[in-house]
C-alpha atoms as an extended CHARMM CRD file, in Angstrom:
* protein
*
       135  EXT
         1         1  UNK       CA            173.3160000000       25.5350000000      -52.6070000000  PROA      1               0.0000000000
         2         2  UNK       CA            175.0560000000       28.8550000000      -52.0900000000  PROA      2               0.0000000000
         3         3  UNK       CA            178.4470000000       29.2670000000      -51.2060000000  PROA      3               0.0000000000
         4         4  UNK       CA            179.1850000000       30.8020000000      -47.3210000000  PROA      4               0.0000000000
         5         5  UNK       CA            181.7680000000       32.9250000000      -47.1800000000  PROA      5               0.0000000000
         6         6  UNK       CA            183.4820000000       33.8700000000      -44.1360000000  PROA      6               0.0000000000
         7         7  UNK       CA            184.5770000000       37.7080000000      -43.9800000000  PROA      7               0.0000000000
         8         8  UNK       CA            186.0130000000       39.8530000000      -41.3890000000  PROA      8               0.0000000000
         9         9  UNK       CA            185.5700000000       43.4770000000      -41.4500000000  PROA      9               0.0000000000
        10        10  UNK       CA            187.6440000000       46.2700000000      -39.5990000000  PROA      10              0.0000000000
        11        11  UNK       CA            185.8400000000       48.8420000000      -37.6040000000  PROA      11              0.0000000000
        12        12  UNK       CA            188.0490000000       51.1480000000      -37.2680000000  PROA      12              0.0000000000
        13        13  UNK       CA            188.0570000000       54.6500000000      -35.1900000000  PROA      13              0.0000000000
        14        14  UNK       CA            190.5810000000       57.6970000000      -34.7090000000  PROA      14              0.0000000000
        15        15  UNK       CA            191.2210000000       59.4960000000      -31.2900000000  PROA      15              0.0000000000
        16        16  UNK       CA            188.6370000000       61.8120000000      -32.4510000000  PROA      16              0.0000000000
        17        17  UNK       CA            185.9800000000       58.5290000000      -32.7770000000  PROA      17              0.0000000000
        18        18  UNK       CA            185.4940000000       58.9710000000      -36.2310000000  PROA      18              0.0000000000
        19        19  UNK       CA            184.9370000000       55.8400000000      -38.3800000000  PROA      19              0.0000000000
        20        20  UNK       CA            186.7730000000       54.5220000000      -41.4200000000  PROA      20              0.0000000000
        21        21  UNK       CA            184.7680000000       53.6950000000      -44.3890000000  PROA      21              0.0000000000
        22        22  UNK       CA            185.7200000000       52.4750000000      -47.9160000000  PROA      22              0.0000000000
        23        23  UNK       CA            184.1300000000       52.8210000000      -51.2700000000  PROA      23              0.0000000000
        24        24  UNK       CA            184.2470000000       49.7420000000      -53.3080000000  PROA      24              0.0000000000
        25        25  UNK       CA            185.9280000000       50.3930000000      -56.7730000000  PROA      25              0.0000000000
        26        26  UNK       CA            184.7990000000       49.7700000000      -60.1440000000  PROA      26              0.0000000000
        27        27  UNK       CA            187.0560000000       46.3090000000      -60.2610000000  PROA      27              0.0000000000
        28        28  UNK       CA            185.2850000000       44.7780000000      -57.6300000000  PROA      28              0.0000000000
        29        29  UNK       CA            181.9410000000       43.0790000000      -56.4590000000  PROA      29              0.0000000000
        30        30  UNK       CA            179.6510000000       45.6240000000      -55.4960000000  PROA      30              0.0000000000
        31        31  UNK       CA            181.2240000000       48.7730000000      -56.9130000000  PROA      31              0.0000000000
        32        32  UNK       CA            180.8460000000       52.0670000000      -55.6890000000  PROA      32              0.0000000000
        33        33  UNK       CA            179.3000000000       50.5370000000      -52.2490000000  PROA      33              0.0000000000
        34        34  UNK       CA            180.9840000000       51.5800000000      -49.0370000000  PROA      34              0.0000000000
        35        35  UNK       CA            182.2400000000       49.0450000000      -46.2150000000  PROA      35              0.0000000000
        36        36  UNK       CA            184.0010000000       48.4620000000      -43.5470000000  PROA      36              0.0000000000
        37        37  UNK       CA            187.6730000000       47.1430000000      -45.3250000000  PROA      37              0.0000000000
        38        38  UNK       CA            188.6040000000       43.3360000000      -44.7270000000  PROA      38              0.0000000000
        39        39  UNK       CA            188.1110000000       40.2290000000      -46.4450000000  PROA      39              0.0000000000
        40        40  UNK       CA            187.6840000000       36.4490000000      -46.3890000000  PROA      40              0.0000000000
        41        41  UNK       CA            189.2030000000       34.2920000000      -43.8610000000  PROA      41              0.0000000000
        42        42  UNK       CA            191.6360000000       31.7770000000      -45.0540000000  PROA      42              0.0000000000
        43        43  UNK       CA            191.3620000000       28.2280000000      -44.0770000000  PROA      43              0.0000000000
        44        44  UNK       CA            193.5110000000       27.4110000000      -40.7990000000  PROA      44              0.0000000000
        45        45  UNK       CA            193.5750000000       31.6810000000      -40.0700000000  PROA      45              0.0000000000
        46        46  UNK       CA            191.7360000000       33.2270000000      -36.9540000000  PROA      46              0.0000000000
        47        47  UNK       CA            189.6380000000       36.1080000000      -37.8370000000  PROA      47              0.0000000000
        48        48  UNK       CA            192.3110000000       38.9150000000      -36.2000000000  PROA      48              0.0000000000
        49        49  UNK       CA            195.2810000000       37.8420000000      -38.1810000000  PROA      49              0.0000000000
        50        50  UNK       CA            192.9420000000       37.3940000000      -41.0510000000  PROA      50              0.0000000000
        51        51  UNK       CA            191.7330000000       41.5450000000      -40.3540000000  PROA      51              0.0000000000
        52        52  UNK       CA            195.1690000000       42.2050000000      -39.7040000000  PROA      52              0.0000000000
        53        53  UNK       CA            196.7140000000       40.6990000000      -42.8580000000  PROA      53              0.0000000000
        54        54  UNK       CA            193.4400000000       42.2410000000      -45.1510000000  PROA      54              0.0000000000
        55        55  UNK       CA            193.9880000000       45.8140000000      -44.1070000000  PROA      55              0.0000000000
        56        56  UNK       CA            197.9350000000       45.8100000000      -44.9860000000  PROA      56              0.0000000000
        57        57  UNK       CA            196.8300000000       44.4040000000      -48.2940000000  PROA      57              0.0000000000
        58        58  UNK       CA            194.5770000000       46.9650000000      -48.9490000000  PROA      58              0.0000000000
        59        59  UNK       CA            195.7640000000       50.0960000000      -47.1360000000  PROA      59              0.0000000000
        60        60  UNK       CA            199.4950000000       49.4400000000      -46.0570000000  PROA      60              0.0000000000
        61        61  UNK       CA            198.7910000000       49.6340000000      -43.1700000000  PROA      61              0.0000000000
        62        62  UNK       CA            198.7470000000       48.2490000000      -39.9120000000  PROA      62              0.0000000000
        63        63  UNK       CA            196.1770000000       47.8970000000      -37.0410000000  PROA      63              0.0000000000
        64        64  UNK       CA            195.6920000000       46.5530000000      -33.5200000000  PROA      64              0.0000000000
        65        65  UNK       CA            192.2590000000       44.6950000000      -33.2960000000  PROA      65              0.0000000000
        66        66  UNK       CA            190.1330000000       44.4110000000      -29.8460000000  PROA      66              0.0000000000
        67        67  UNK       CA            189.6900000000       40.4860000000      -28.9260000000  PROA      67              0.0000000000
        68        68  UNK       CA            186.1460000000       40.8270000000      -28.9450000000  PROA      68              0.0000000000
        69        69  UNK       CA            183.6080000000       40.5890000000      -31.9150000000  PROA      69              0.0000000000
        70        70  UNK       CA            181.4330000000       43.8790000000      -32.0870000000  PROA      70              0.0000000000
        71        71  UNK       CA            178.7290000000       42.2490000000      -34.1550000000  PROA      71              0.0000000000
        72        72  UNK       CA            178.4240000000       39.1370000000      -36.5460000000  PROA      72              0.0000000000
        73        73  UNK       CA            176.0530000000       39.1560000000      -39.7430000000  PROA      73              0.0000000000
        74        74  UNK       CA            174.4080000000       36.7610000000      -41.9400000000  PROA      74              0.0000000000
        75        75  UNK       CA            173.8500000000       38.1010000000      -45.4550000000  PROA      75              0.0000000000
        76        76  UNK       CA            172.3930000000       36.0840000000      -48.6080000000  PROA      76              0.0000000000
        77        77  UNK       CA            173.8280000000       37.8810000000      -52.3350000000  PROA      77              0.0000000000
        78        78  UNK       CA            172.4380000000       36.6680000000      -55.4460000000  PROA      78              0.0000000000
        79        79  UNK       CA            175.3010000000       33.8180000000      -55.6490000000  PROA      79              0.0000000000
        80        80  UNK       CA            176.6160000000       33.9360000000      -51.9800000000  PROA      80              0.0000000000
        81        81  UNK       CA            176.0600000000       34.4250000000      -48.2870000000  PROA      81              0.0000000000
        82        82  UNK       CA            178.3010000000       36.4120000000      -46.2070000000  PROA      82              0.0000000000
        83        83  UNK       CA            179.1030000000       35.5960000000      -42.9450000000  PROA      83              0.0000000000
        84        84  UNK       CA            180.4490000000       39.0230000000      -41.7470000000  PROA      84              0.0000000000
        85        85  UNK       CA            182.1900000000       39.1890000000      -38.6730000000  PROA      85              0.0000000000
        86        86  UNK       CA            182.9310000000       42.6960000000      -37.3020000000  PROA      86              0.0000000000
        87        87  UNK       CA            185.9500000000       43.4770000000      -35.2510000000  PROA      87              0.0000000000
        88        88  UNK       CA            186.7150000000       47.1830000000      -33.7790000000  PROA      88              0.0000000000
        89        89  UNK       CA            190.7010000000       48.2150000000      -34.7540000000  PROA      89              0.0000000000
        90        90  UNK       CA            192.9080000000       51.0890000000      -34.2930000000  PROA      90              0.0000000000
        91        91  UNK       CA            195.6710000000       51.8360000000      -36.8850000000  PROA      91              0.0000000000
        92        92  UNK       CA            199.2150000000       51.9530000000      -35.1590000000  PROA      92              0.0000000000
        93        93  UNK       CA            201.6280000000       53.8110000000      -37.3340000000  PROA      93              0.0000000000
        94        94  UNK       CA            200.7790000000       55.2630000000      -41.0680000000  PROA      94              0.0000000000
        95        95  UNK       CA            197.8450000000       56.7440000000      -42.7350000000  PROA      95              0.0000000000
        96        96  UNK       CA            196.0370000000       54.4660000000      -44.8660000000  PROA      96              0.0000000000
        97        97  UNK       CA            197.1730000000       53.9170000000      -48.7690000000  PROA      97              0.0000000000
        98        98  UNK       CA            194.4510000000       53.0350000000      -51.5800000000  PROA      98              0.0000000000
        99        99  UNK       CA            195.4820000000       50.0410000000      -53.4280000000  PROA      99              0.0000000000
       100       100  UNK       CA            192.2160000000       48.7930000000      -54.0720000000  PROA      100             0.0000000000
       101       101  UNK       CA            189.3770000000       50.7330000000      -53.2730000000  PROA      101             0.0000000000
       102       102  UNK       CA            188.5840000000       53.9600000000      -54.8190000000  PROA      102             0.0000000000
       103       103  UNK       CA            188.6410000000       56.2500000000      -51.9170000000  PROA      103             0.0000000000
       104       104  UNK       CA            188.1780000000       56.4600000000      -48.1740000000  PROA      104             0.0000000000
       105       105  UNK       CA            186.3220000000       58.4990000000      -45.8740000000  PROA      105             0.0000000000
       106       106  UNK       CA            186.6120000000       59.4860000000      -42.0370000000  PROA      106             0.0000000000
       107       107  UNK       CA            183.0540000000       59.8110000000      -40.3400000000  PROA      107             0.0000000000
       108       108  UNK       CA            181.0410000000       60.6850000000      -37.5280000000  PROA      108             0.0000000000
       109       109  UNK       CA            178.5290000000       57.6140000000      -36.1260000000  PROA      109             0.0000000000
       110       110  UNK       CA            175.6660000000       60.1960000000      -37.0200000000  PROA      110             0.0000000000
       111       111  UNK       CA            176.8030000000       60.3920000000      -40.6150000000  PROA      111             0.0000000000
       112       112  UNK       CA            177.1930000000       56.9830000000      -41.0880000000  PROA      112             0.0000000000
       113       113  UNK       CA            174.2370000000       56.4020000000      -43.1250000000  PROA      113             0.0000000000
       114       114  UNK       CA            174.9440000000       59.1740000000      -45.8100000000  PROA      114             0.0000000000
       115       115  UNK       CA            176.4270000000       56.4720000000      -47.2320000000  PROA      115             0.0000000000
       116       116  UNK       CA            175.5510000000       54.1330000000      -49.6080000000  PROA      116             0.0000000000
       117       117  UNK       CA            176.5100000000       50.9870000000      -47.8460000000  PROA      117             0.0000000000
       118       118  UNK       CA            177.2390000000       47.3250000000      -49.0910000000  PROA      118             0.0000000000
       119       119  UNK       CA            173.6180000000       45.3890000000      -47.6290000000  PROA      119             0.0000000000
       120       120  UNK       CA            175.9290000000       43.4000000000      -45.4590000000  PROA      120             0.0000000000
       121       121  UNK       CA            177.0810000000       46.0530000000      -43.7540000000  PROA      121             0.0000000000
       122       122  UNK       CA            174.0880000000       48.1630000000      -43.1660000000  PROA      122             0.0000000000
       123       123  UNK       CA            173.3510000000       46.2060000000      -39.8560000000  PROA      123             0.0000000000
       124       124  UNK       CA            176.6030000000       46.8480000000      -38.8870000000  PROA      124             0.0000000000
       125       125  UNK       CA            176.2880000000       50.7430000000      -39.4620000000  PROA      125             0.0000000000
       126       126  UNK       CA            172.4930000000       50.8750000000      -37.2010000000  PROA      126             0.0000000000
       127       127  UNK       CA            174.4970000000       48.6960000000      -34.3930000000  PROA      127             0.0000000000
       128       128  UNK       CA            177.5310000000       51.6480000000      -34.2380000000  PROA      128             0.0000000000
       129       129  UNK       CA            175.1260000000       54.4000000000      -34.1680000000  PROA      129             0.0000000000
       130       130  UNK       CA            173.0980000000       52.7150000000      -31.6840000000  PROA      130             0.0000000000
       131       131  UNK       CA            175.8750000000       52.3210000000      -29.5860000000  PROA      131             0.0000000000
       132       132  UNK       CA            176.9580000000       56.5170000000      -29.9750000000  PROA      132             0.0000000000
       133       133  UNK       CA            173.3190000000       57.0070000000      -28.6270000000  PROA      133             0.0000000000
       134       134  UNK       CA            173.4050000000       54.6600000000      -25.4640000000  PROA      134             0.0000000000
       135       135  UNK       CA            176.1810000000       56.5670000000      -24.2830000000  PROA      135             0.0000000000
């Protein structure tokens, strides 16, 4: 049987509502994909200080997450599913720092799909630019 993983991933928009994506470096699973940045959920952690504690790792910096789950996917790897739960975020103070990924991007919803996203987050990408067009 595969092994679930439970990940939470930061949506997170600017005051002009563009998006924050990150490309997946050579060192890790699914290189040169883009995602939304986060991680897995230790045991005993709730999924907002888990988002909160993956993006300082990762970018230095920190965010404020909404208390609300924007979407929640189920995705099945070659040696894994993904549960990947989706939480919207602001960043409160500095600009994010690589430490892991290999670069970072600011987009429009519209432009979302210029990228070449991880499968897992490709529903999460068609729900965001969904939303831009209900409103």
């Amino acid at each position: 049987m595969k092994k679930k993983i439970r990940v939470v991933a930061a949506i997170i928009e600017n005051d002009k509502q563009d998006i924050f994506c990150a490309l997946r470096s050579q060192a890790m699973s699914l290189p040169n994909m883009w995602e939304f940045p986060g991680g897995k959920v230790e045991q005993d952690e709730d999924i907002f200080s888990a988002l909160q504690r993956e993006i300082q790792e990762e970018f230095n910096c920190l965010i404020a997450t909404d208390s609300v789950i924007f979407t929640e996917t189920t995705h099945d790897y070659d040696s894994f599913t993904i549960n990947l739960i989706a939480i919207k975020a602001k960043l409160i103070d500095q600009d994010p720092v690589l430490t892991e990924h290999a670069q970072y991007v600011w987009l429009q919803r519209e432009n979302l799909l210029s990228l070449n996203w991880a499968p897992a987050d490709i529903p999460i990408v068609e729900q965001l630019i969904n939303e831009k067009n209900r409103h």
